[in-house]
C-alpha positions as CSV (number, residue, x, y, z in Angstrom):
1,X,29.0,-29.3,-28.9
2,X,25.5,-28.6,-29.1
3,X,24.5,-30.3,-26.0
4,X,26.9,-28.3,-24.1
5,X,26.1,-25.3,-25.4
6,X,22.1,-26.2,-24.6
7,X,23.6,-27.4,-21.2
8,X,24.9,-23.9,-20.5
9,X,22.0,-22.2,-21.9
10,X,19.6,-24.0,-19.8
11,X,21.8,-23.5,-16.0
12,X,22.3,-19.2,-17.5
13,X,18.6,-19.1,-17.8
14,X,17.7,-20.8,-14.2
15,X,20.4,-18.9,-12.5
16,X,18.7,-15.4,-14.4
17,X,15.5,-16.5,-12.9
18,X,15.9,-18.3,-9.5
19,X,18.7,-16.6,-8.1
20,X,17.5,-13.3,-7.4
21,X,19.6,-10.0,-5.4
22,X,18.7,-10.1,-2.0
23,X,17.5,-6.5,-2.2
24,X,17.4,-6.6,1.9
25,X,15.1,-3.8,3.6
26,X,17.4,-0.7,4.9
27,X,16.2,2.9,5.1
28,X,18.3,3.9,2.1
29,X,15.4,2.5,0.1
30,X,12.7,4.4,1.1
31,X,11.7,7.0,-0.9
32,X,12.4,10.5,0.5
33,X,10.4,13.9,1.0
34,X,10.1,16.0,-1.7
35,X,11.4,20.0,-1.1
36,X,8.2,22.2,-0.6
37,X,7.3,24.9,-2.1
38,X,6.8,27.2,1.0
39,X,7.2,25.5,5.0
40,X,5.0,22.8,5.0
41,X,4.1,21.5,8.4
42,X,3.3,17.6,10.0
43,X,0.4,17.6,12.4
44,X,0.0,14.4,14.3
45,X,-0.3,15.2,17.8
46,X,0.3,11.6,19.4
47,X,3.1,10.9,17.0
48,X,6.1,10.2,19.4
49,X,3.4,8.3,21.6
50,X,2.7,5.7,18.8
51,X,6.7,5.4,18.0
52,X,7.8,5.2,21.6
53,X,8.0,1.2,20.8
54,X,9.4,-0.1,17.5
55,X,7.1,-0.9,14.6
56,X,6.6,-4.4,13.4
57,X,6.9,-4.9,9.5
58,X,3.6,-6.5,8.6
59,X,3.9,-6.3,4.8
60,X,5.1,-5.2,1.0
61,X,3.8,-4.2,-2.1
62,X,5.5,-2.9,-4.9
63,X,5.3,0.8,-4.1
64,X,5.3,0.6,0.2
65,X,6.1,-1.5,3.0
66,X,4.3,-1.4,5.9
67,X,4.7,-1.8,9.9
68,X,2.6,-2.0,12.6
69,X,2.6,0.2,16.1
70,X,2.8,-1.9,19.7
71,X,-0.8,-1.2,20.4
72,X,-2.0,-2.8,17.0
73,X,-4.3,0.2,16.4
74,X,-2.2,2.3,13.5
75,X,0.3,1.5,10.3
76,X,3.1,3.5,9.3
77,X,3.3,3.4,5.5
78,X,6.7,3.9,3.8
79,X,7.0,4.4,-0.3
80,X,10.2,2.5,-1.8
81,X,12.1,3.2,-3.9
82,X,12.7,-0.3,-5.4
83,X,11.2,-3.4,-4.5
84,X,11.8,-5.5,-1.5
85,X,12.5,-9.1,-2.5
86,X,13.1,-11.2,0.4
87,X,13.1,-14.6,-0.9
88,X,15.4,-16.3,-3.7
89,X,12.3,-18.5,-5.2
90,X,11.2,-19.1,-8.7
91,X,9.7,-16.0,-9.6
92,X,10.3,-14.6,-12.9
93,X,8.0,-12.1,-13.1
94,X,9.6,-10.5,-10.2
95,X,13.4,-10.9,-11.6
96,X,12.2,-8.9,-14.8
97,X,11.3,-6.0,-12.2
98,X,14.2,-6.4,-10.4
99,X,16.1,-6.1,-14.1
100,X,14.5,-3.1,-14.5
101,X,14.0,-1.9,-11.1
102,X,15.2,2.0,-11.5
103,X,13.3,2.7,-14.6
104,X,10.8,5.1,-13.6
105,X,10.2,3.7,-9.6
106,X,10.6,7.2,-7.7
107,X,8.1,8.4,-10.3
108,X,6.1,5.9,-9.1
109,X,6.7,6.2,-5.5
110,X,5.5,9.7,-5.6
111,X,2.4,9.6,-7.8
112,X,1.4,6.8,-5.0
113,X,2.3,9.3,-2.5
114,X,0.0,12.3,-4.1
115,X,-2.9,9.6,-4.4
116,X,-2.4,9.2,-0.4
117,X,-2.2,12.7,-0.3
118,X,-5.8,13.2,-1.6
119,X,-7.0,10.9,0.9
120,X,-5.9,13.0,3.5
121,X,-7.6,15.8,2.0
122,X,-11.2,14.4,0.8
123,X,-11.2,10.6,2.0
124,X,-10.3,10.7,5.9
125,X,-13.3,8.7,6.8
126,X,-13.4,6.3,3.1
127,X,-9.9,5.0,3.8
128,X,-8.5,6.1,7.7
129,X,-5.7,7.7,6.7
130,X,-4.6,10.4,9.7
131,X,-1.6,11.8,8.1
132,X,0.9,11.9,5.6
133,X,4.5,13.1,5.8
134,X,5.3,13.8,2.1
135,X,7.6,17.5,1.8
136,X,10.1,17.9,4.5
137,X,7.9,19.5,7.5
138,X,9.0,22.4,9.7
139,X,8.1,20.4,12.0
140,X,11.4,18.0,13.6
141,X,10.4,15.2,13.8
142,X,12.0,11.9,15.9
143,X,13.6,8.8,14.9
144,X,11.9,6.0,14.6
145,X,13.1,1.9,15.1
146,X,11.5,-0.7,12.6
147,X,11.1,-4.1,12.9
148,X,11.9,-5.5,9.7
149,X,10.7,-9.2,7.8
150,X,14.2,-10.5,9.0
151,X,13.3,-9.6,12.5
152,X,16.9,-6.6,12.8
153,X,15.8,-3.5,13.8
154,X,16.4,-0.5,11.5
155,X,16.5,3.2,12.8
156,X,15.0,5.7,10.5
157,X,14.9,9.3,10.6
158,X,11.1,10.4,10.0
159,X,12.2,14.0,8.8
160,X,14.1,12.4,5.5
161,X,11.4,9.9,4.4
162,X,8.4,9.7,3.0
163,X,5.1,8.1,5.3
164,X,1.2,7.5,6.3
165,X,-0.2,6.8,9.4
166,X,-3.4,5.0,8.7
167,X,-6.1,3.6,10.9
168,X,-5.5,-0.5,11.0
169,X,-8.4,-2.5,10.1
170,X,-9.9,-5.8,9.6
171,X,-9.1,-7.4,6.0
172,X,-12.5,-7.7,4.9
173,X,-11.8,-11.8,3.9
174,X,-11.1,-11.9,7.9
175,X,-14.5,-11.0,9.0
176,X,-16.8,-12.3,6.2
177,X,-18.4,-15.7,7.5
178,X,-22.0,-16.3,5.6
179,X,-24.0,-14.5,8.3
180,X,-21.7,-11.7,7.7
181,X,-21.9,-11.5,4.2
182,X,-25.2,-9.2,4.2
183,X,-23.6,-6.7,6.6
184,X,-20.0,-6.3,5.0
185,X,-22.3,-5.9,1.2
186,X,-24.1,-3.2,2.7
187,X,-21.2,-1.5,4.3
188,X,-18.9,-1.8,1.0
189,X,-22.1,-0.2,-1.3
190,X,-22.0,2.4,1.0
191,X,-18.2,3.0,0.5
192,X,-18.6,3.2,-3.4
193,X,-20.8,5.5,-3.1
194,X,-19.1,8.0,-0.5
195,X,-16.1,7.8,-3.1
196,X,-17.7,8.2,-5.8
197,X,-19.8,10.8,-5.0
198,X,-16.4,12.9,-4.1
199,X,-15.4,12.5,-7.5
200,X,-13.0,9.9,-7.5
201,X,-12.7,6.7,-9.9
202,X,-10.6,3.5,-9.7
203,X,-8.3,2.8,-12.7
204,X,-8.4,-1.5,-11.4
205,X,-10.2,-3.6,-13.5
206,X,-11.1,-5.8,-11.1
207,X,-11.8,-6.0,-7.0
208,X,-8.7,-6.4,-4.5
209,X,-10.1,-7.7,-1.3
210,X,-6.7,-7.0,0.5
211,X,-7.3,-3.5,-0.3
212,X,-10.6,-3.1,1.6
213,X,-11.0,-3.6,5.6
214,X,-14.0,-3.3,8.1
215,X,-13.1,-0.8,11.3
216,X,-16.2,0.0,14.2
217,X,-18.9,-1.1,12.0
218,X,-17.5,1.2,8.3
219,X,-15.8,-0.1,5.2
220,X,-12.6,1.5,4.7
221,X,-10.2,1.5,1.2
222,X,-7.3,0.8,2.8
223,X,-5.3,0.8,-0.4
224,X,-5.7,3.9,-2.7
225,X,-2.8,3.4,-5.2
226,X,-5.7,2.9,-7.9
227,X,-7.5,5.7,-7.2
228,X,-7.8,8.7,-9.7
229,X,-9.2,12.1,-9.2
230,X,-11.9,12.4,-11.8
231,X,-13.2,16.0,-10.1
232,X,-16.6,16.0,-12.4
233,X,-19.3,14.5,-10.0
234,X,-22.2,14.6,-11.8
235,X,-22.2,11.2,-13.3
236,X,-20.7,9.5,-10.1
237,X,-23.7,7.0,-10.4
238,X,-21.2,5.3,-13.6
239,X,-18.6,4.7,-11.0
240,X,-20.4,3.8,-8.2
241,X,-21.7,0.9,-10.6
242,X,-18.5,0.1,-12.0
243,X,-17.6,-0.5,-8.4
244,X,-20.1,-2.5,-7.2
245,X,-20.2,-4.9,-10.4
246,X,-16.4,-5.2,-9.5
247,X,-17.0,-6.5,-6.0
248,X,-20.3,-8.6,-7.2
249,X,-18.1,-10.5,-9.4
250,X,-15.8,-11.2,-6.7
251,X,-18.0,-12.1,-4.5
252,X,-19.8,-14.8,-6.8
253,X,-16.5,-16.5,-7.5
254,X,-16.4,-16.7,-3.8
255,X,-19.4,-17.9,-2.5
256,X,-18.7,-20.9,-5.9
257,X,-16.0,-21.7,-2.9
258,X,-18.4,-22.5,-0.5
């Protein structure tokens, strides 16, 4: 008896882990605009030129998806809801989340959204972020057809949802050979510093190097769901070394690869 019951244990607990809700991507899962105070309005001049051809999904975190325009120049950032999982693999990390998926996520999806919001407003040049769609706009806006990881196309309705349009930029891994390493150094210290200088801190502990990207010759933080607003800028010189011995101690781990 107890070997059945062990048995039965044993099969419960894979199934838990390894067979996972194909939590497919739809539109119903983005996260949608919140109601303004006052008329709010969306200025991207070129919008309905850089949606005339359907995005192409180039990613997922836990908080956005991403998708790429035709021309391979700009990325349309949607906030989720819930997470995308879009493999059924041995991942129990990711089947806890998916337990708990509702607990707190559009909370989440919107602090993410202010932090993207601030960008816009003080870090334009830091992290190329052009605009952000986050209170339903005066403004009508089009529909817009994504390409999703499955390859099905998806209409959304840009006046609903929540979105960035950011400048797209090299990963930094992707354009750091050894002769390179000097240049990309000198353009990332200079990134800390811009940043910090505007009063803002990073709440990681360590350095993300998918989160940082080189575009015409300037470091960019491509990824500011870490960042904080810390206003006080007088002792900016604390961050700006926190920063750097961040991306130091990267860095040595990788050149120990070499």
């Amino acid at each position: 008896m107890k070997k059945i019951v062990s048995i039965l244990l044993i099969v419960l607990t894979g199934g838990f882990f390894c067979i996972t809700r194909p939590d497919h991507f739809t539109p119903e899962i983005l996260l949608e605009t919140r109601t303004p105070a006052e008329s709010d309005s969306f200025d991207l001049a070129n919008l309905s030129e850089l949606i005339e051809k359907p995005l192409h999904y180039i990613g997922n975190g836990l908080e956005a998806v991403a998708f790429v325009t035709h021309d391979d120049k700009y990325v349309f950032k949607f906030f989720l809801k819930r997470q995308i999982l879009d493999k059924l693999l041995f991942k129990p990390k990711k089947r806890w989340k998916q337990l708990f998926s509702n607990w707190g996520k559009i909370d989440t999806g919107h602090e993410t959204l202010k932090k993207y919001e601030w960008a816009h407003e003080f870090l334009q040049d830091e992290t190329g972020v052009l605009a952000v769609h986050a209170a339903t706009s005066s403004l009508q806006l089009p529909f817009c057809t994504l390409i999703d990881y499955r390859g099905k196309k998806q209409k959304v309705d840009l006046n609903k949802v929540a979105f960035v349009v950011q400048k797209k930029a090299k990963i930094i891994t992707n354009c750091m050979d050894r002769e390179e390493f000097a240049i990309v150094n000198s353009q990332l210290r200079e990134l800390f510093s811009d940043i910090a200088r505007k009063g803002f801190v990073s709440k990681s502990h360590t350095f993300n190097p998918m989160n940082f990207a080189i575009l015409e010759g300037r470091a960019l933080m491509i990824d500011v769901g870490k960042l904080d607003f810390a206003k006080a800028t007088d002792s900016y010189e604390i961050e700006e070394s926190k920063l750097n011995a961040r991306y130091m101690s990267w860095m040595k781990r990788k050149l120990e690869l070499y």
